[in-house]
MARSE-664393 format. One record per residue: x, y, z of N, C-alpha, C in turn; residue in one letter; residue number from 1. Coordinates in steps of 0.1 Angstrom, whole numbers, padded with zeros to 4 digits. Atoms other than C-alpha are relative to their C-alpha. Last residue first. Layout:
! MARSE-664393
+-------+-------+-------+-------+-------+-------+-------+-------+-------+------+-----+
|   npx |   npy |   npz |  capx |  capy |  capz |   cpx |   cpy |   cpz | rest |  nr |
+-------+-------+-------+-------+-------+-------+-------+-------+-------+------+-----+
|     X |     Y |     Z |     X |     Y |     Z |     X |     Y |     Z |    A | NUM |
...
+-------+-------+-------+-------+-------+-------+-------+-------+-------+------+-----+
//
This chain:
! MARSE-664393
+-------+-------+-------+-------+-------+-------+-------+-------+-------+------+-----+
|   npx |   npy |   npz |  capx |  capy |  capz |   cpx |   cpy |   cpz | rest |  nr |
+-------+-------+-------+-------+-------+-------+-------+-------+-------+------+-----+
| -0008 | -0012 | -0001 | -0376 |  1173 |  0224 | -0005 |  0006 | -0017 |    X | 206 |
| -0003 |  0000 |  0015 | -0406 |  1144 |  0231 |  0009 |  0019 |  0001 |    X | 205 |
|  0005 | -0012 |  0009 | -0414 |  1145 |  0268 |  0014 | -0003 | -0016 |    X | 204 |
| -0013 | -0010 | -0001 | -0404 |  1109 |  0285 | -0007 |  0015 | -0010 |    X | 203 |
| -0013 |  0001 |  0015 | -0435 |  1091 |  0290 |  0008 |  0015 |  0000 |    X | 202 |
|  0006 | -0008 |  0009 | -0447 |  1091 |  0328 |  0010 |  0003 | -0011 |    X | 201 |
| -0008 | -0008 |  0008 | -0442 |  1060 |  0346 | -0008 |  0011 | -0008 |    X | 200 |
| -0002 |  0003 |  0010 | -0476 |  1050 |  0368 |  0013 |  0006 | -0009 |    X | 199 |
|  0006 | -0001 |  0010 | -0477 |  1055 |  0402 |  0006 | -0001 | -0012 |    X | 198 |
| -0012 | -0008 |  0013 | -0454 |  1033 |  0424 | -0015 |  0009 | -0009 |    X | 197 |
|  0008 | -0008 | -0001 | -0475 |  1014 |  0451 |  0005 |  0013 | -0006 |    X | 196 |
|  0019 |  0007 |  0005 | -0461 |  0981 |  0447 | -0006 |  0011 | -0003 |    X | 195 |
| -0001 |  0003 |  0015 | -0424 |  1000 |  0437 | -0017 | -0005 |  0001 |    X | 194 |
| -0004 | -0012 |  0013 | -0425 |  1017 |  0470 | -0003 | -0001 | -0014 |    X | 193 |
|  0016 | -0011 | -0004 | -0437 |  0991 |  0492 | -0002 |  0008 | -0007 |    X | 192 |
|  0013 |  0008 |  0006 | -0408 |  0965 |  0478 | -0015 |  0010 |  0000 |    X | 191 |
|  0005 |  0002 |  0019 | -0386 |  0994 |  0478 | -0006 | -0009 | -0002 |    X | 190 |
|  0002 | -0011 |  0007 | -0393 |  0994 |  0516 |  0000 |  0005 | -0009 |    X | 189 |
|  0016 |  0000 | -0008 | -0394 |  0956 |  0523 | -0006 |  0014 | -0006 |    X | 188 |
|  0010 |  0009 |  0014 | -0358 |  0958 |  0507 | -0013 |  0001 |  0002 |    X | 187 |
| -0002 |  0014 |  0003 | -0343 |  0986 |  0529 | -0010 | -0007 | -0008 |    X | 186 |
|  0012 |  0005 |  0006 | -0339 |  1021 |  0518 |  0003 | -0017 |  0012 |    X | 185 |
| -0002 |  0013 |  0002 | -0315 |  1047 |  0533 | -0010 | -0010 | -0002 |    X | 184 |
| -0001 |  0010 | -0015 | -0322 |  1078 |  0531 |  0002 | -0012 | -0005 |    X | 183 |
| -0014 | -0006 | -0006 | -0343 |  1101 |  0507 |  0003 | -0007 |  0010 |    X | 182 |
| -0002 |  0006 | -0012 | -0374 |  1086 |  0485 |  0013 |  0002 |  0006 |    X | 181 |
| -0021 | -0005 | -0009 | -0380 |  1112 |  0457 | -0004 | -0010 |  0012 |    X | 180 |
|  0004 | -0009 | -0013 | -0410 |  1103 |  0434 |  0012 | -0001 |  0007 |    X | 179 |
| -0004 | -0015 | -0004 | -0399 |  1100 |  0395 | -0002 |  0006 |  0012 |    X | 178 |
|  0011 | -0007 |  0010 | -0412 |  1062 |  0387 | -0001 |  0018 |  0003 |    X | 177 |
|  0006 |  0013 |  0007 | -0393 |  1053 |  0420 | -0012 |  0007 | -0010 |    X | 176 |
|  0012 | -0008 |  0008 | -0366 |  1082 |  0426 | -0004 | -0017 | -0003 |    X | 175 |
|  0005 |  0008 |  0005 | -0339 |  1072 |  0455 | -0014 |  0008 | -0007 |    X | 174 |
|  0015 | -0004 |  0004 | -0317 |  1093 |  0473 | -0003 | -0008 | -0016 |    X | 173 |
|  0010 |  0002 |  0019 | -0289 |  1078 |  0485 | -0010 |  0009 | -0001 |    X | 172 |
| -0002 |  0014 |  0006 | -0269 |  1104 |  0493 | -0003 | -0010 |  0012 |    X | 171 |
| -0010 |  0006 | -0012 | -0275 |  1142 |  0497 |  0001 | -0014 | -0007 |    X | 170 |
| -0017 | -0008 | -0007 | -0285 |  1172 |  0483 |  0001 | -0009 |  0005 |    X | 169 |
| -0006 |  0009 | -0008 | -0309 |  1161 |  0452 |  0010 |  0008 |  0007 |    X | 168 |
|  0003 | -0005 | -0013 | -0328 |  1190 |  0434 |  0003 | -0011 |  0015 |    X | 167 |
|  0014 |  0011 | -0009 | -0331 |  1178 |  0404 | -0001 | -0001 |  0012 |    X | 166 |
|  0012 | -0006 |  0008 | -0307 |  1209 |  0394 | -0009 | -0005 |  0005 |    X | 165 |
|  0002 | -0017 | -0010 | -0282 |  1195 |  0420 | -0014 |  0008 | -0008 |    X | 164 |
|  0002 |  0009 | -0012 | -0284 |  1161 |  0400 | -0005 |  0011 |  0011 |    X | 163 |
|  0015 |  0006 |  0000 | -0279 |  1175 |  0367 | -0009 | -0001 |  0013 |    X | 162 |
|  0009 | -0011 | -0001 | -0250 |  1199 |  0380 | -0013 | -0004 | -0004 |    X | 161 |
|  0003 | -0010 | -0015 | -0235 |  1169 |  0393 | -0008 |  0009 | -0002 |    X | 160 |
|  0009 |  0008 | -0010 | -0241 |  1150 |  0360 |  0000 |  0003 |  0010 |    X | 159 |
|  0008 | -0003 |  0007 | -0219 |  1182 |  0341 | -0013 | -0013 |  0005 |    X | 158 |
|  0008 | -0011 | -0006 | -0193 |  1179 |  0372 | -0010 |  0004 | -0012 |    X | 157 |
|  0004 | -0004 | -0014 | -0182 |  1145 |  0361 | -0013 |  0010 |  0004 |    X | 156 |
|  0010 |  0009 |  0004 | -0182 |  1150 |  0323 | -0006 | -0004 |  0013 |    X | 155 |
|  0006 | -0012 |  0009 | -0154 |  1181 |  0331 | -0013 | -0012 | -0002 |    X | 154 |
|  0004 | -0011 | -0011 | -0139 |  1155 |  0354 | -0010 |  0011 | -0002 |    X | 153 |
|  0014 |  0002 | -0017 | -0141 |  1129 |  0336 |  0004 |  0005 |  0004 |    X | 152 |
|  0016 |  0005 |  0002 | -0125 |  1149 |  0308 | -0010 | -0007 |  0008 |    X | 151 |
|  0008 | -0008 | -0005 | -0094 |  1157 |  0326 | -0016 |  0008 | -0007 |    X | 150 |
|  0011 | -0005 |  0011 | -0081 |  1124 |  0323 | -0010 |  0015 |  0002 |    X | 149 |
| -0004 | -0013 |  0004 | -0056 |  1121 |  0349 | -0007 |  0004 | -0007 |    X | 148 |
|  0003 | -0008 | -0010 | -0074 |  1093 |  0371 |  0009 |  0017 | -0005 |    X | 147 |
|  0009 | -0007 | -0006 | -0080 |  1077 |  0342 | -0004 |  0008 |  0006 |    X | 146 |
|  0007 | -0008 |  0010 | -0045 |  1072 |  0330 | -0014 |  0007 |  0003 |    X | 145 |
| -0004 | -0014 | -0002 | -0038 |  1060 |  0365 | -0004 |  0007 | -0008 |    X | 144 |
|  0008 | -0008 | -0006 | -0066 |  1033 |  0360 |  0005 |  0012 |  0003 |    X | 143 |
|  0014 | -0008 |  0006 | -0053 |  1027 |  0329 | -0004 |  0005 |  0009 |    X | 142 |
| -0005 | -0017 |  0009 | -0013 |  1021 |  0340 | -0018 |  0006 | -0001 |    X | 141 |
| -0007 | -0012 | -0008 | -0027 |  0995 |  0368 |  0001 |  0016 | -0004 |    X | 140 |
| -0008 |  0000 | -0004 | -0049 |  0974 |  0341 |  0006 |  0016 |  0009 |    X | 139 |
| -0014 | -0011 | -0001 | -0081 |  0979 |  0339 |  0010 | -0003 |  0005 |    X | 138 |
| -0005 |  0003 |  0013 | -0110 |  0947 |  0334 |  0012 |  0015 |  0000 |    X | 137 |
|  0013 | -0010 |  0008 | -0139 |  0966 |  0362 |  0009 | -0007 | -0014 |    X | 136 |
|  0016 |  0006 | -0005 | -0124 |  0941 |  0392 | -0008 |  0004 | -0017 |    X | 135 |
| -0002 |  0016 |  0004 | -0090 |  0953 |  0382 | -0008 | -0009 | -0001 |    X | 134 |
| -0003 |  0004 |  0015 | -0104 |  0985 |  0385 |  0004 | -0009 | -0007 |    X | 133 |
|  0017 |  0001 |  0011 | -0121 |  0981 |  0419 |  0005 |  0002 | -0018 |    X | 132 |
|  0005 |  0014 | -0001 | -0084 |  0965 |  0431 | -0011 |  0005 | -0008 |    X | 131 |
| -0009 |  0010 |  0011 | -0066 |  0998 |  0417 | -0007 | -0012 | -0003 |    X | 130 |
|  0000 |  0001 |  0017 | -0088 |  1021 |  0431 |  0003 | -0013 | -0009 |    X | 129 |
|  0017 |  0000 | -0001 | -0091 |  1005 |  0468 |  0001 |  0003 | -0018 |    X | 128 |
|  0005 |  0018 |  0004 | -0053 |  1000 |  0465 | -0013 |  0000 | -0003 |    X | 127 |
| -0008 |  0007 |  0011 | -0051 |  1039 |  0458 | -0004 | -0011 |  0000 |    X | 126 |
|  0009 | -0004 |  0012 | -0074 |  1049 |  0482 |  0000 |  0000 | -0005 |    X | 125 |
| -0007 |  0004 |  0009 | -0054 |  1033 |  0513 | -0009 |  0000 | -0011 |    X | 124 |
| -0005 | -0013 |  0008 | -0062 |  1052 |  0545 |  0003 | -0002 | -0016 |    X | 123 |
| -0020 |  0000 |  0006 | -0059 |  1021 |  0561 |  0000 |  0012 | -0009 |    X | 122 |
| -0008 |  0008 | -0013 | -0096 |  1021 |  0582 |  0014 |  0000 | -0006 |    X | 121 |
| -0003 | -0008 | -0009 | -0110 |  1040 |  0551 |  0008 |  0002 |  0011 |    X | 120 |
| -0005 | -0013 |  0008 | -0102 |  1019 |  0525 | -0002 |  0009 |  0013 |    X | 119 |
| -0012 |  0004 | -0002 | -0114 |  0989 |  0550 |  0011 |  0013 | -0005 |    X | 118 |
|  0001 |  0000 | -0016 | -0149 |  1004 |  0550 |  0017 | -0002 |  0003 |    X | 117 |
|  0000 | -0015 | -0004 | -0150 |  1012 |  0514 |  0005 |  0002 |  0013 |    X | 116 |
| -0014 | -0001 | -0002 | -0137 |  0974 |  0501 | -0003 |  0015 |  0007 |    X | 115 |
| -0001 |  0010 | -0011 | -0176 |  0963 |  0495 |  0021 |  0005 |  0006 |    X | 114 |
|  0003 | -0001 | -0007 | -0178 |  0999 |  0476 |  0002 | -0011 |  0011 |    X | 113 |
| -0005 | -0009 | -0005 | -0154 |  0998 |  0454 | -0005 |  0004 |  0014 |    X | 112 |
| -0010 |  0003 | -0004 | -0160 |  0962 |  0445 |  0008 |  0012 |  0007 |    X | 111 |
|  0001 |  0011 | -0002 | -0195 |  0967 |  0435 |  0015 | -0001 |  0011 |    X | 110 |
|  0007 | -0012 | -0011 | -0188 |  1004 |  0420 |  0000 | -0011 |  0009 |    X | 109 |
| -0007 | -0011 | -0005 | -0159 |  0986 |  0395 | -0009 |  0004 |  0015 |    X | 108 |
| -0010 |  0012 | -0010 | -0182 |  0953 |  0393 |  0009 |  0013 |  0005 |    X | 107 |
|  0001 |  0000 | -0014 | -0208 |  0984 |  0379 |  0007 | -0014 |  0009 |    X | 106 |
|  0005 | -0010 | -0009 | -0187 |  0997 |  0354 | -0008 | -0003 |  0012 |    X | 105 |
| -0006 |  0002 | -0014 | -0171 |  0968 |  0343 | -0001 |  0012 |  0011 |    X | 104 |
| -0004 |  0013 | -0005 | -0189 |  0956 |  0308 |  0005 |  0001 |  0016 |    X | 103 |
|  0008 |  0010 | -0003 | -0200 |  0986 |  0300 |  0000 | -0008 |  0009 |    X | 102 |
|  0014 |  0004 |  0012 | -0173 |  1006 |  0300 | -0008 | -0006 |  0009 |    X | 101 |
|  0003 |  0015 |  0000 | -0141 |  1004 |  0331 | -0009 | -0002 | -0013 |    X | 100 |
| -0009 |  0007 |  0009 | -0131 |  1040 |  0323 | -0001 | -0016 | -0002 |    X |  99 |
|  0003 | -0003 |  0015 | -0167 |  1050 |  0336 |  0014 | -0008 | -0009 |    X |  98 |
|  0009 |  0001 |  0010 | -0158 |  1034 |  0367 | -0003 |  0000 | -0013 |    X |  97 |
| -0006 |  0013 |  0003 | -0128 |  1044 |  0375 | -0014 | -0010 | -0007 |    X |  96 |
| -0004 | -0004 |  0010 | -0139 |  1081 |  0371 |  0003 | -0015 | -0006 |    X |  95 |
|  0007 |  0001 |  0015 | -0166 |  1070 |  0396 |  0009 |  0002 | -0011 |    X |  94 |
|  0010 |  0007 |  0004 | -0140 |  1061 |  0418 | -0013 |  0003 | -0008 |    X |  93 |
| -0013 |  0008 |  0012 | -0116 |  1092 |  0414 | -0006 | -0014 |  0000 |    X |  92 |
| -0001 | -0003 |  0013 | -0148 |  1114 |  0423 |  0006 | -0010 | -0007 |    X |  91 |
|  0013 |  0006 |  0009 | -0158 |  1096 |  0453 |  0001 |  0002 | -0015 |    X |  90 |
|  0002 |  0018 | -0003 | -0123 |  1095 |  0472 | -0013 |  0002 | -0011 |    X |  89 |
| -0006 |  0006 |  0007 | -0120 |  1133 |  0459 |  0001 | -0018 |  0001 |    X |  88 |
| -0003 | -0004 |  0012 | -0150 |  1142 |  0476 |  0008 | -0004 | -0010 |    X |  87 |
| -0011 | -0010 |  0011 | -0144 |  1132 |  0508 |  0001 | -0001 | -0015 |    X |  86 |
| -0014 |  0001 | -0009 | -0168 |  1141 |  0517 |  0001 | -0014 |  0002 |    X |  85 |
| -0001 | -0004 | -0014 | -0199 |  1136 |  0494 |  0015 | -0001 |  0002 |    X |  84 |
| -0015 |  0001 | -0006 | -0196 |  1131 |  0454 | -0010 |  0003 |  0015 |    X |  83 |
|  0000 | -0014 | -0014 | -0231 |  1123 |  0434 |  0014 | -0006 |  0004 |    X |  82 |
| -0012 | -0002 | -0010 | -0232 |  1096 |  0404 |  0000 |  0012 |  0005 |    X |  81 |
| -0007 | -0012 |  0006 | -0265 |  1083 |  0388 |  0012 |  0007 |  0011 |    X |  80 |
| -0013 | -0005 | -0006 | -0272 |  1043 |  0387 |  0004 |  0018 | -0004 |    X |  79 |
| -0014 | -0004 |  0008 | -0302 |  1031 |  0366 |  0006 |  0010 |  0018 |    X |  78 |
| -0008 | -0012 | -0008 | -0323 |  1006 |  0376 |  0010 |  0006 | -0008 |    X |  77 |
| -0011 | -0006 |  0003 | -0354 |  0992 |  0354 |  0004 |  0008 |  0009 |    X |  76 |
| -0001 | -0013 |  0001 | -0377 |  0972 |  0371 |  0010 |  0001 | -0007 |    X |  75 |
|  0013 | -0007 | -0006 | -0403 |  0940 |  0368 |  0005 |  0017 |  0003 |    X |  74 |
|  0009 | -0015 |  0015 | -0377 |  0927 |  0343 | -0013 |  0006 |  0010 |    X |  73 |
|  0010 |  0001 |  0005 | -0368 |  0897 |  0367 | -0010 |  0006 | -0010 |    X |  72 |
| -0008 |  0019 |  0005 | -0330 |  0899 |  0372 | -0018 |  0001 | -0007 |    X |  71 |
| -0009 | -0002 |  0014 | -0340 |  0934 |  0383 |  0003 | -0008 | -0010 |    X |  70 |
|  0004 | -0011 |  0008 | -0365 |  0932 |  0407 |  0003 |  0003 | -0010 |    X |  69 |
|  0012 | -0001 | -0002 | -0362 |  0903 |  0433 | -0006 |  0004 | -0012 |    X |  68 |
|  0005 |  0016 |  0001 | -0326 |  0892 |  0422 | -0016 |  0001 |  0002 |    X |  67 |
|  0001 |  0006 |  0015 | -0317 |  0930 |  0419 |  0001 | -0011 | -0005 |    X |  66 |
|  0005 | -0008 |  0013 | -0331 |  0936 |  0448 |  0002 | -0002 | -0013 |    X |  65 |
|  0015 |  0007 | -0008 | -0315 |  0908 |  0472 | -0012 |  0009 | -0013 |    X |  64 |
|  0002 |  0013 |  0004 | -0280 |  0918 |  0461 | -0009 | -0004 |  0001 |    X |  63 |
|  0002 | -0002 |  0013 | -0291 |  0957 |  0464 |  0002 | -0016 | -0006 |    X |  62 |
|  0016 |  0003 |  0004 | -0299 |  0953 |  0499 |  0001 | -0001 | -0010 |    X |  61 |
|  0016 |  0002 | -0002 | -0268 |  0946 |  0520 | -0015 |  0000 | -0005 |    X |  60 |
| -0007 |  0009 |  0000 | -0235 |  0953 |  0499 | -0010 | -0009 |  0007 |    X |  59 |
| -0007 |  0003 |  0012 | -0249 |  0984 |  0476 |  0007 | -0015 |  0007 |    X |  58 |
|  0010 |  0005 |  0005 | -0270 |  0996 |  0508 |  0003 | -0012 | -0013 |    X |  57 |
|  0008 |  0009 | -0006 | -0242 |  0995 |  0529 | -0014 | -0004 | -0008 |    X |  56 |
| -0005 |  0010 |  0002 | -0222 |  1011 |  0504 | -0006 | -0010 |  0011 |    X |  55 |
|  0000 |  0006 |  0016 | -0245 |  1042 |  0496 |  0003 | -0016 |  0005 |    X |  54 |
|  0017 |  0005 |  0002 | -0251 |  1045 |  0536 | -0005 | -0010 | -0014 |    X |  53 |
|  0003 |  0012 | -0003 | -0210 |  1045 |  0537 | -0014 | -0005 |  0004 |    X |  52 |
|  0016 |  0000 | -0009 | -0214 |  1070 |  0514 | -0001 | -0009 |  0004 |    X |  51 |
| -0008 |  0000 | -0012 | -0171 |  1077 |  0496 | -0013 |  0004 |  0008 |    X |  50 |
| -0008 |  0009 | -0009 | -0187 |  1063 |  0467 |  0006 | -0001 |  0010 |    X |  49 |
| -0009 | -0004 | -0002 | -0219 |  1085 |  0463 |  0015 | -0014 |  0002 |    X |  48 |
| -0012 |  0009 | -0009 | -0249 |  1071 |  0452 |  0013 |  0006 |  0000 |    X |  47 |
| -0008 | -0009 |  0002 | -0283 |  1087 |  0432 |  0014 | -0004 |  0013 |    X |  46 |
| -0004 |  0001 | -0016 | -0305 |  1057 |  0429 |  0013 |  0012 | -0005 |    X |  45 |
| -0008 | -0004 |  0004 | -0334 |  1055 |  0399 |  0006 |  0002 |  0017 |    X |  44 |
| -0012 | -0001 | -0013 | -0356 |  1029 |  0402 |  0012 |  0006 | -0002 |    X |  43 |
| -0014 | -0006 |  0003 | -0380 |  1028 |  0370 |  0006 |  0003 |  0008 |    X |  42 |
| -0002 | -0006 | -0018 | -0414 |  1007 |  0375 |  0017 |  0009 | -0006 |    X |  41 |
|  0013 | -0006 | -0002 | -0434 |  0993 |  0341 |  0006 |  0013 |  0012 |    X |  40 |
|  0008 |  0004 | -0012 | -0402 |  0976 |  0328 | -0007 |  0016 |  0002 |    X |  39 |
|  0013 |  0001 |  0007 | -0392 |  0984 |  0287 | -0012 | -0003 |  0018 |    X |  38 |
| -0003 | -0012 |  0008 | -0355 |  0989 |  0294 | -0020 |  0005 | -0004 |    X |  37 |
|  0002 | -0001 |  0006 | -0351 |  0956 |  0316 | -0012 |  0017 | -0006 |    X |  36 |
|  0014 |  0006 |  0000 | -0328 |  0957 |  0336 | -0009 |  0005 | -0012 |    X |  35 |
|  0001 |  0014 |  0001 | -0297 |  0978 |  0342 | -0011 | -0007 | -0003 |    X |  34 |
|  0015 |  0008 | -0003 | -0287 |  1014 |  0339 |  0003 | -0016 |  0001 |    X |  33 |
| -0003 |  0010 |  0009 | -0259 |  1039 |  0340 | -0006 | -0009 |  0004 |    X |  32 |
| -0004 |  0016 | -0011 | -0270 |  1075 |  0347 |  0004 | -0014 | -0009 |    X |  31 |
|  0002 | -0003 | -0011 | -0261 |  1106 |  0325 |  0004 | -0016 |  0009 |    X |  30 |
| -0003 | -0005 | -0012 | -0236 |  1110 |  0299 | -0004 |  0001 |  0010 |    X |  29 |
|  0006 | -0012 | -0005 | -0242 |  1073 |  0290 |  0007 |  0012 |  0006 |    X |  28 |
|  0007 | -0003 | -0007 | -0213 |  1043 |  0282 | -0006 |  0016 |  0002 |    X |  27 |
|  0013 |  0010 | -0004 | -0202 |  1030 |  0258 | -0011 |  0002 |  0013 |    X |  26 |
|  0010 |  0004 |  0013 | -0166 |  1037 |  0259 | -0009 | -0005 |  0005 |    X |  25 |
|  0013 |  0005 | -0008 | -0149 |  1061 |  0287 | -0010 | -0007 | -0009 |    X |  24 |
|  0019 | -0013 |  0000 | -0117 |  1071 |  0270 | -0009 | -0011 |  0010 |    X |  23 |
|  0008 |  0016 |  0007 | -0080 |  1059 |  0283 | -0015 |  0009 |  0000 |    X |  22 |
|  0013 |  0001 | -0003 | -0056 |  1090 |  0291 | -0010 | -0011 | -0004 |    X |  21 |
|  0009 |  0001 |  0004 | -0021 |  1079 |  0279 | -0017 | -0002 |  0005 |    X |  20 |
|  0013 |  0011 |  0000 |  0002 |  1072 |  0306 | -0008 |  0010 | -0010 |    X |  19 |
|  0001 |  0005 |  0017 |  0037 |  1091 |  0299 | -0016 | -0006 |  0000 |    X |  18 |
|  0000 | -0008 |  0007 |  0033 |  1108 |  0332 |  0001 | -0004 | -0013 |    X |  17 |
| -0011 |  0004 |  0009 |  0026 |  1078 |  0359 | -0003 |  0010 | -0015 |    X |  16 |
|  0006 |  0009 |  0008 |  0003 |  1091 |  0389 |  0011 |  0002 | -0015 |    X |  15 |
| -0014 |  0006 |  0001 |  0019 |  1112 |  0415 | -0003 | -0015 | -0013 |    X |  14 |
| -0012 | -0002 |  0007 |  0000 |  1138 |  0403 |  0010 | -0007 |  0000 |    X |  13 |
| -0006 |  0002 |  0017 | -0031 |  1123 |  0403 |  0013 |  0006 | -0002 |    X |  12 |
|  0003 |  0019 | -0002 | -0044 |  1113 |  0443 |  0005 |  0001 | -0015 |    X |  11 |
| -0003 |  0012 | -0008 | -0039 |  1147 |  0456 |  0003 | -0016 | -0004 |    X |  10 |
| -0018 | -0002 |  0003 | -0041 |  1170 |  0426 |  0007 | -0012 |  0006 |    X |   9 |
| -0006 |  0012 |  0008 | -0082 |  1152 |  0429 |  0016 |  0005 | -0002 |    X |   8 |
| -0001 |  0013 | -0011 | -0090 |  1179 |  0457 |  0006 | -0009 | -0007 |    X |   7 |
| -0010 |  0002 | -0007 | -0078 |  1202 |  0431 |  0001 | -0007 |  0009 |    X |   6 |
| -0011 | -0001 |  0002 | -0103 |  1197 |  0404 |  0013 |  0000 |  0007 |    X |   5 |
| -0004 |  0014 |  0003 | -0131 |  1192 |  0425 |  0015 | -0005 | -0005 |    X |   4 |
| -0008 |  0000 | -0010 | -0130 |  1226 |  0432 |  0005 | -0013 | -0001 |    X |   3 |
| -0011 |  0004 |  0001 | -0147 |  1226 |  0400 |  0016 | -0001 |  0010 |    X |   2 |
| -0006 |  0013 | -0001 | -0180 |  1219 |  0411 |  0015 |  0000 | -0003 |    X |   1 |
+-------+-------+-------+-------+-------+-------+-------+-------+-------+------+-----+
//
């Protein structure tokens, strides 16, 4: 993964040199969750941000889901981060992310993604950053700081090598209560999924 490193030269060096890296508070090294922590069902979604599958799912089904599913405590979702081409477009948004915390990490993915289509059509991966950070509570300077931080990157590629271990190659891929559903979902279909979900199985004790 660390090629990564130089595809990102692109989009960080012209980034502002006195800026102060900003940390990533509060939030997980692996995925980043929602709902309720104690639900019977566990929806895990592995998402790229430069996937315009990911972002059709994230602007199309996921408002409807996590008003059905999540809002309601019937699942816990957690969010884990994959890159596809182009690569550095996905990286420097999840970095934005994480820098957002808590509180703005998934309006950052939200607003990165509903803006993906147009980002691409203008080429403009900067504004796309800037707005999903402004969206996530970052000012301008932070998100550059961010995007020099050469800790997400190193924190980055240690969830990629998770992800690749678990045997994911692509994006979305979807785990309900740990079975692999690959592809694009619609709602009807995580409805089917989650009815007929076997049982979670408790985490192994370390």
């Amino acid at each position: 993964m660390r090629p990564l490193l130089y595809a990102l030269a692109a989009l960080t060096l012209s980034t502002a040199a006195d800026a102060a890296p900003k940390p990533a508070p509060g939030l997980p090294a692996g995925g980043v969750s929602m709902g309720n922590p104690k639900a019977k069902v566990l929806v895990e979604e592995y998402a790229s941000m430069s996937c315009s599958h990911c972002a059709t799912f994230n602007n199309e089904v996921f408002p409807e889901f996590k008003k059905a599913f999540i809002d309601t405590g019937k699942v816990r979702y957690v969010l884990h981060e994959y890159v596809t081409p182009p690569e550095n477009v996905a990286a420097a948004g999840w970095f934005v992310a994480r820098c957002a915390g808590p509180d703005g990490y998934f309006k950052v993915v939200d607003t990165f993604f509903r803006s993906q289509a147009q980002m691409f059509d203008t080429r403009d991966v900067r504004g796309a950053l800037m707005a999903a950070g402004k969206a996530g509570g970052l000012t301008e300077d932070e998100v550059r700081a961010c995007l020099k931080d050469p800790a997400q990157l190193t924190a980055l590629e240690g969830r990629l090598k998770a992800a690749v271990d678990r045997g994911v190659q692509g994006t979305p891929t979807f785990y309900i209560n740990g079975e692999p559903h690959v592809g694009e979902a619609s709602l009807d279909e995580l409805a089917a999924a989650i009815k007929t979900a076997k049982p979670l199985k408790p985490a192994k004790k370390k």
